[in-house]
C-alpha positions in Angstrom: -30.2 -63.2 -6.6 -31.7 -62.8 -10.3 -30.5 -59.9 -12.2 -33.9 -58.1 -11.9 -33.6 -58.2 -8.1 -30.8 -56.9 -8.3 -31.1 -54.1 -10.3 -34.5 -53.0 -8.0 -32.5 -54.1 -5.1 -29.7 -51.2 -6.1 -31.6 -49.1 -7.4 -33.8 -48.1 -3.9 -30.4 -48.1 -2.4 -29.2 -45.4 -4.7 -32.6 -43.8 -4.6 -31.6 -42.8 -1.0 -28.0 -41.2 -1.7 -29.0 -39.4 -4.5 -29.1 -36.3 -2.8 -25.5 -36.3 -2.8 -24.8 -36.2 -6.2 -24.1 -32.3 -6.0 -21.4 -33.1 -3.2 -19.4 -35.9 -5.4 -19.3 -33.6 -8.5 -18.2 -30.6 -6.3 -15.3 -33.4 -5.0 -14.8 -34.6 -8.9 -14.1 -31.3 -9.7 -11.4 -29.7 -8.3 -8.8 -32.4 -9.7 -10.7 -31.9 -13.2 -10.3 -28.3 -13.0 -6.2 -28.5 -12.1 -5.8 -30.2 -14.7 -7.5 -28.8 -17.8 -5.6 -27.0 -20.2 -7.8 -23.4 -20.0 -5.3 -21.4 -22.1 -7.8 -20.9 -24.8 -10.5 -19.4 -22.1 -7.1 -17.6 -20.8 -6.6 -16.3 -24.2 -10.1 -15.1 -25.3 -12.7 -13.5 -23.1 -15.2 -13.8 -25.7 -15.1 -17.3 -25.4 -15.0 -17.6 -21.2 -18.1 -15.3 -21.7 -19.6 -17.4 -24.1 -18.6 -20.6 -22.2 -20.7 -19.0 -19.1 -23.6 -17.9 -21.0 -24.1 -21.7 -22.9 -23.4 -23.6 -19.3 -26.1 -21.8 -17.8 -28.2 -21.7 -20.2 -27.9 -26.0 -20.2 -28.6 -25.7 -16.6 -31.6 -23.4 -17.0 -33.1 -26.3 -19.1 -33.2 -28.5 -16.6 -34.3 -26.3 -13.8 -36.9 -25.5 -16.1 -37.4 -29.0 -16.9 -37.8 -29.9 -13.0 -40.3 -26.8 -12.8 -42.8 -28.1 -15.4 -42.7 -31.4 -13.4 -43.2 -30.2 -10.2 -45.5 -27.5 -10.7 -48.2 -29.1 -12.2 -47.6 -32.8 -10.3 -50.5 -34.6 -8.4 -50.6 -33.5 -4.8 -50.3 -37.8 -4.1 -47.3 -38.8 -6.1 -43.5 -38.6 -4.5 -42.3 -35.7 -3.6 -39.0 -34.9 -2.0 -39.0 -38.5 -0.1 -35.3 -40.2 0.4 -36.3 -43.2 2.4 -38.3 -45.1 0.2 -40.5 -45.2 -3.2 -43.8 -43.2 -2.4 -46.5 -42.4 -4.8 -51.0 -42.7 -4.3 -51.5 -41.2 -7.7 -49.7 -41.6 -10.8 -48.7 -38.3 -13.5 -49.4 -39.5 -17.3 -50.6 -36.0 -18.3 -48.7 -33.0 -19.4 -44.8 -33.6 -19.4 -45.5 -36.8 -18.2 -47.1 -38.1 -21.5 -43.5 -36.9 -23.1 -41.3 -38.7 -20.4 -41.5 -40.9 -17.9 -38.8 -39.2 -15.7 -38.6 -35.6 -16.4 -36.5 -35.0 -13.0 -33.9 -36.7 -13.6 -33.8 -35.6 -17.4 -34.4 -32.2 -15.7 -31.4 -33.4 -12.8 -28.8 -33.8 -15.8 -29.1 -31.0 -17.4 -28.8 -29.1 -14.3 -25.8 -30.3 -13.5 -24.0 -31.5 -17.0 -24.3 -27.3 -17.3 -22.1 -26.7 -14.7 -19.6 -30.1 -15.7 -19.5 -28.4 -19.3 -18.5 -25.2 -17.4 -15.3 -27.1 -16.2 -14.1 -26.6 -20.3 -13.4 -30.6 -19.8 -14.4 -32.6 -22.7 -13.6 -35.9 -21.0 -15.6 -35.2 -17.9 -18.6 -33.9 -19.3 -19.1 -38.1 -21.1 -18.0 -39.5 -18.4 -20.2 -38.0 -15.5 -23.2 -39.0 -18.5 -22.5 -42.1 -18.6 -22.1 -42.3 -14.4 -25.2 -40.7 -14.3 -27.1 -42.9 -17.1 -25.6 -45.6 -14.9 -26.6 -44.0 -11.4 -30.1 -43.4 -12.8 -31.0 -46.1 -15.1 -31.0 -48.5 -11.6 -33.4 -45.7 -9.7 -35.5 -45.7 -12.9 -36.0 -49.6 -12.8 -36.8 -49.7 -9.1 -39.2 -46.9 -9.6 -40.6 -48.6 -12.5 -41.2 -51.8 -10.9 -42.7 -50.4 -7.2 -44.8 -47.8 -10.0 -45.8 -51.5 -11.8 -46.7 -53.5 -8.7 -48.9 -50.4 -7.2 -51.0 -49.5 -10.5 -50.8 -52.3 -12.7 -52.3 -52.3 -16.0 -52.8 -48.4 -16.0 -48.9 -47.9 -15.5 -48.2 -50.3 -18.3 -50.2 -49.0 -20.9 -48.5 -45.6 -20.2 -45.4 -46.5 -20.2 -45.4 -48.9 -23.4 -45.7 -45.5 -25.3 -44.1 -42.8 -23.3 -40.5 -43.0 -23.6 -38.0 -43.6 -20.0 -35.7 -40.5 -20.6 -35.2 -38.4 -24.2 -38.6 -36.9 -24.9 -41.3 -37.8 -27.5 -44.2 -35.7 -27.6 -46.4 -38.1 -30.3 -48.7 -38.9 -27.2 -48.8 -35.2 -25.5 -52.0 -34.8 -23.4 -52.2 -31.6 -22.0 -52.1 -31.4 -17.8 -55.8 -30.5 -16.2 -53.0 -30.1 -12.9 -52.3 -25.7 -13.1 -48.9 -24.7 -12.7 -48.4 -23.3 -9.4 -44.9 -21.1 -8.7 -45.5 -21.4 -5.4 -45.0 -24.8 -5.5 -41.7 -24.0 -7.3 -40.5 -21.6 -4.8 -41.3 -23.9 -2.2 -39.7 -26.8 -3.5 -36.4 -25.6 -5.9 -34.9 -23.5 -4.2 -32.6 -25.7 -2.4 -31.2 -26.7 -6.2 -31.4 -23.2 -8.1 -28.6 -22.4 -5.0 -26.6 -25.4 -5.6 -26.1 -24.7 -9.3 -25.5 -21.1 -8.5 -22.7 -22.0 -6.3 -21.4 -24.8 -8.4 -20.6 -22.6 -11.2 -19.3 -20.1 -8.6 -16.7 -22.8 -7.3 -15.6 -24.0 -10.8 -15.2 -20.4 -11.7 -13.2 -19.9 -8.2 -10.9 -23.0 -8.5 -9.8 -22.1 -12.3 -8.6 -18.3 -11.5 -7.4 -20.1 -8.3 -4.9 -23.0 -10.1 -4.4 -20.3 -13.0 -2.9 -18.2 -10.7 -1.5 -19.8 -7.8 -3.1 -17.7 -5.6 -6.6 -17.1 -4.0 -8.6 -14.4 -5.7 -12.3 -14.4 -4.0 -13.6 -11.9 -7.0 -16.3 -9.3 -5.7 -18.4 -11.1 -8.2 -18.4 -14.3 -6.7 -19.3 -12.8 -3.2 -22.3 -11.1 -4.6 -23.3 -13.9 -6.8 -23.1 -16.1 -3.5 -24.7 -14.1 -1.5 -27.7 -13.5 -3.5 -28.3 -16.9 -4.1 -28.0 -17.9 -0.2 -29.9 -15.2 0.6 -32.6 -15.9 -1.2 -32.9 -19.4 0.0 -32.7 -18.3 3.4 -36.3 -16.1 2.9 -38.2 -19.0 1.0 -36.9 -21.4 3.7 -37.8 -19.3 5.9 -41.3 -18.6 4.7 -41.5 -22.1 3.8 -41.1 -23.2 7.8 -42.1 -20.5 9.5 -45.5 -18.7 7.7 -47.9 -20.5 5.6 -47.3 -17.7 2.6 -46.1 -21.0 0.4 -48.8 -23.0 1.5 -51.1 -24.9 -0.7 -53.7 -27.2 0.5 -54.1 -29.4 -2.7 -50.4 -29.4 -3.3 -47.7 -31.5 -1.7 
């Protein structure tokens, strides 16, 4: 098989999983955590604080990345599909004419936040390059279906919008409005993951710093509030049409 079949070949297989990238980083971290040297946090509260406040703020980035994207994408291009590449309509306006794959830049800063927030140097570059490795193969394979399916028009876009750092030389504003409801409809499933991932780094360090399990009030509430409130948008999402929009998918 040539390299380029390959690569497309791998890259809709990975397309599928890639859902359960949350679950192997949850799994990658506990051994991560046991073993880092956190006397310095241990030491200085300032810093743990600090620590927190940077982490999120990373992941906030890329949730607010993801929000830009989604919010003002074309009702025809691929929305939350696992099975295979799906897109009618193609997004070259707004932070598409910056990047070609603002999810996934959005995706890694979502969760290299809460990696950073393990205090481990060593796994914060090596989960980027897994995931520059992970990605670059769904990339391709979305590249070439996006290719086949639009041609010309695809080409020209992306010969001068850049895969995944941004460049905003070509920025055209989107005609698309940004909806929230769209938003709440769609993120909340990962605004609840990265709540509870910092939650169980945060858990697992007092837990191997200790030797004993300490379930902090703190984490309870933050845990709650966070499942809680993607319980009510699911919830509205199934079972009224309050998050419905008829020109958005």
């Amino acid at each position: 098989m040539a390299l380029v079949h390959s690569f497309e070949k791998n890259g809709n297989i990975l397309f599928k999983y890639r859902g359960q990238i949350p679950v192997i980083l949850f799994i990658l971290s506990i051994p991560v955590v046991y073993f880092t040297d956190n006397q310095l946090i241990n030491k200085n509260s300032n810093l743990e604080f600090g620590l927190l406040i940077t982490c999120s703020l990373v992941s906030f980035i890329g949730q607010l990345i993801r929000a830009i994207a989604i919010g003002t994408s074309n009702k025809f291009t691929s929305g939350r599909n696992t099975k295979e590449q799906v897109a009618d309509a193609l997004n070259t306006k707004g932070i598409y004419s910056t990047v070609r794959h603002p999810l996934y830049l959005g995706n890694y800063f979502m969760w290299i936040g809460i990696v950073m927030y393990t205090f481990n140097i060593w796994f914060v570059v090596t989960v980027s390059l897994l995931f520059w490795i992970y990605y670059e193969r769904i990339m391709f394979a979305e590249e070439r279906f996006l290719e086949r399916k639009f041609g010309e028009s695809y080409v020209n876009w992306s010969l001068k919008v850049p895969p995944f750092w941004p460049s905003f030389k070509y920025f055209e504003s989107n005609p698309i409005p940004f909806s929230i409801k769209t938003i709440l409809r769609r993120e909340y499933s990962g605004v609840t993951a990265t709540i509870l991932g910092f939650v169980f780094v945060a858990f697992l360090r007092d837990w191997f710093q200790t030797g004993e399990v300490h379930f902090k009030p703190v984490y309870g509430i933050v845990t709650g509030v966070g499942l809680a409130i993607s319980l009510v948008l699911r919830t509205l999402k199934h079972s009224t049409s309050i998050l419905f929009e008829e020109d958005r998918s």
